[in-house]
C-alpha positions as CSV (number, residue, x, y, z in Angstrom):
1,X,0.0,0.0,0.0
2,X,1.0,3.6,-0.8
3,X,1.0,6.5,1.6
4,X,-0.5,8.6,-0.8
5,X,-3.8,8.8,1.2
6,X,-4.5,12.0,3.2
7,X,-4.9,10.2,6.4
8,X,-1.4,8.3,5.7
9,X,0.3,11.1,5.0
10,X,-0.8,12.6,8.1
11,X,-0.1,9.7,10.3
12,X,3.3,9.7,8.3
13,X,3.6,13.4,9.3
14,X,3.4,12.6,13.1
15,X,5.5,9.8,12.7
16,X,8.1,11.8,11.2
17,X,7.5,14.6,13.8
18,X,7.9,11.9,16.7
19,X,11.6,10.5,15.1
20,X,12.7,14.1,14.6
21,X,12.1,15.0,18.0
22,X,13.1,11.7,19.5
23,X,16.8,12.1,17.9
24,X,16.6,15.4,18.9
25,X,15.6,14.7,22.7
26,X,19.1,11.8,22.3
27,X,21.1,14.0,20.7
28,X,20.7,16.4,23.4
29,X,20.8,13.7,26.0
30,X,24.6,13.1,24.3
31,X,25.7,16.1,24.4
32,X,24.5,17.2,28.2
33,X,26.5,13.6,29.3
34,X,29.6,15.3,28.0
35,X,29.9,11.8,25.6
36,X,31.1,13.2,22.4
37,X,29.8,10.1,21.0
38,X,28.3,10.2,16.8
39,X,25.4,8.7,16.9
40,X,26.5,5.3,15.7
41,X,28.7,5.1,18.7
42,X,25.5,5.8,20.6
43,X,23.6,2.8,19.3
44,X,26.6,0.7,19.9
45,X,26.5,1.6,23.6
46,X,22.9,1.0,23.6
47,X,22.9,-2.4,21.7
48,X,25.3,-3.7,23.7
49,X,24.3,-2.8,26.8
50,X,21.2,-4.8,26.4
51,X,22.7,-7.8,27.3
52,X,25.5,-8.1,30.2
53,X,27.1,-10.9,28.3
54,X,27.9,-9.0,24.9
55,X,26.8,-8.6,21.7
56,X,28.5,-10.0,18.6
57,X,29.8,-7.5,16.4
58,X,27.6,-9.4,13.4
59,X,25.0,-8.6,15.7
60,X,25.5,-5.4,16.3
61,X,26.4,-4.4,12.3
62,X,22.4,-5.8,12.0
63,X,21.3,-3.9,15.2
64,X,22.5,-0.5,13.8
65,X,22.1,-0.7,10.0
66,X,25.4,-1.4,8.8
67,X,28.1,-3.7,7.7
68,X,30.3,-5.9,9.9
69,X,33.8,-3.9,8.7
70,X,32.2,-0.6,9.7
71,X,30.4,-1.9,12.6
72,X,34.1,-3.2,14.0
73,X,36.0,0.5,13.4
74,X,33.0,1.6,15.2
75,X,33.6,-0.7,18.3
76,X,37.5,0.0,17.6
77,X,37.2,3.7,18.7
78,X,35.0,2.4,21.9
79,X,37.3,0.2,22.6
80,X,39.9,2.7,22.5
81,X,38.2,5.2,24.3
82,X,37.6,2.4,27.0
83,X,34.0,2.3,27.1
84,X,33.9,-1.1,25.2
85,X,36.0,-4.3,25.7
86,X,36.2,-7.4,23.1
87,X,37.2,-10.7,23.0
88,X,36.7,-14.2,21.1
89,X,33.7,-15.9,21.3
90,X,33.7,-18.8,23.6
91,X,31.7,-21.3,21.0
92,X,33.5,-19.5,17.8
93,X,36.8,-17.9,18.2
94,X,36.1,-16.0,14.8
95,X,33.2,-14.4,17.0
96,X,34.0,-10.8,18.3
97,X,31.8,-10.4,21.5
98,X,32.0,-6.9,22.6
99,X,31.0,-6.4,26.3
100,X,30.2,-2.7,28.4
101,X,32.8,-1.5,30.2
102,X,32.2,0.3,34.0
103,X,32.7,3.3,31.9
104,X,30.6,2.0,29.3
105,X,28.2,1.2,31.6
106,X,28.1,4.5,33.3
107,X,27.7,6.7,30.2
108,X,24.8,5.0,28.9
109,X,23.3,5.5,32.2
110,X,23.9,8.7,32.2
111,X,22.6,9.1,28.6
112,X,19.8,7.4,29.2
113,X,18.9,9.1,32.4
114,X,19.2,12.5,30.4
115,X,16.7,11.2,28.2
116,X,14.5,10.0,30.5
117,X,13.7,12.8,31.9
118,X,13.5,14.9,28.9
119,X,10.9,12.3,28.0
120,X,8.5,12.6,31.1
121,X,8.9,15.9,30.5
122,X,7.1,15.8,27.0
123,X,4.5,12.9,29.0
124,X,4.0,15.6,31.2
125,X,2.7,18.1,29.0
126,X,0.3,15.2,27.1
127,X,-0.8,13.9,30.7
128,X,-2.4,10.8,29.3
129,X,-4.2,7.9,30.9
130,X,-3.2,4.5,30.4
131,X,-6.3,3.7,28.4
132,X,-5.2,6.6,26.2
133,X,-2.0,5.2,26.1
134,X,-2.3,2.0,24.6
135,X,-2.4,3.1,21.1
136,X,1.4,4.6,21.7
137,X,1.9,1.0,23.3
138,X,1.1,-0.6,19.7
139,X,2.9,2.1,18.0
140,X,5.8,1.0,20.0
141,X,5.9,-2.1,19.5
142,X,5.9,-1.8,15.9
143,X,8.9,0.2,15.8
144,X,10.8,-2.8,17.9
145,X,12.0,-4.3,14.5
146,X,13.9,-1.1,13.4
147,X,15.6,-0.7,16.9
C-alpha cells in the first residue's frame, strides 16, 4: 500500500514529527552527558548494553544498519576510548563479543537518564491515561523491528 492517502500522510507526518524529536531529545541527552559520542557510537553503547554478556559485532552491524567492517571500526574507537571491551567468542573464536565497560556502563546510564527525563517531561505536558495510552503502546511495539 502507498501513503499517498491523506490520512497516511498525516499519520506519516506525526510519525516523522515523533523521530525528529526523539533524535533530537538523544542528541541532546549526548551532548548534556559530556559523551562526544556520533550517533553510531550511541547505538553501539545501547545495543550492547542490552545484554551483560555481549553482543557479537555481526549482531551489532544488523542492530545498527550497517556492515560488519564498519560496525568493528566503530567498536574500535570504543574500545579505544575504553568504554567497550572485546574478545573471542567462547563457541567461535572467529566471534567478536563486545562487552560494556564500567565506563561503558556509566555513560549509557547517564545518557539514558538524560533522556528519560526529557521524556517525562514531554509525558507531562500530554498527561495521558493509560487507556489513552495504549495506542502509543502498539505504536511501539511496531517500531521494535527497526531498533
Amino acid at each position: 500500500m502507498r501513503y499517498d492517502a491523506p490520512m497516511n500522510d498525516d499519520l506519516v507526518g506525526v510519525l516523522e514529527r515523533l523521530v525528529v524529536g526523539s533524535v533530537a531529545i538523544t542528541a541532546r541527552a549526548i551532548a548534556a552527558a559530556d559523551a562526544e559520542l556520533t550517533f553510531m557510537q550511541w547505538r553501539v553503547l545501547l545495543v550492547v548494553g542490552e545484554c551483560e554478556d555481549g553482543q557479537a559485532v555481526g549482531e551489532i552491524a544488523t542492530r545498527i544498519g550497517a556492515h560488519a567492517s564498519p560496525a568493528s571500526r566503530v567498536v574500535s574507537r570504543l574500545k579505544r576510548r575504553g568504554l567497550v571491551s572485546t574478545d573471542k567468542g567462547d563457541l567461535d573464536k572467529r566471534v567478536v563479543c563486545v562487552r560494556l565497560t564500567a565506563a561503558g556502563r556509566d555513560l549509557r546510564a547517564r545518557v539514558l537518564d538524560l533522556r528519560g527525563r526529557d521524556l517525562a517531561d514531554v509525558l507531562e505536558v500530554v498527561s495521558m491515561t493509560p487507556e489513552e495510552s495504549e495506542p502509543l503502546a502498539r505504536l511501539a511495539r511496531a517500531f521494535e523491528p527497526f531498533a
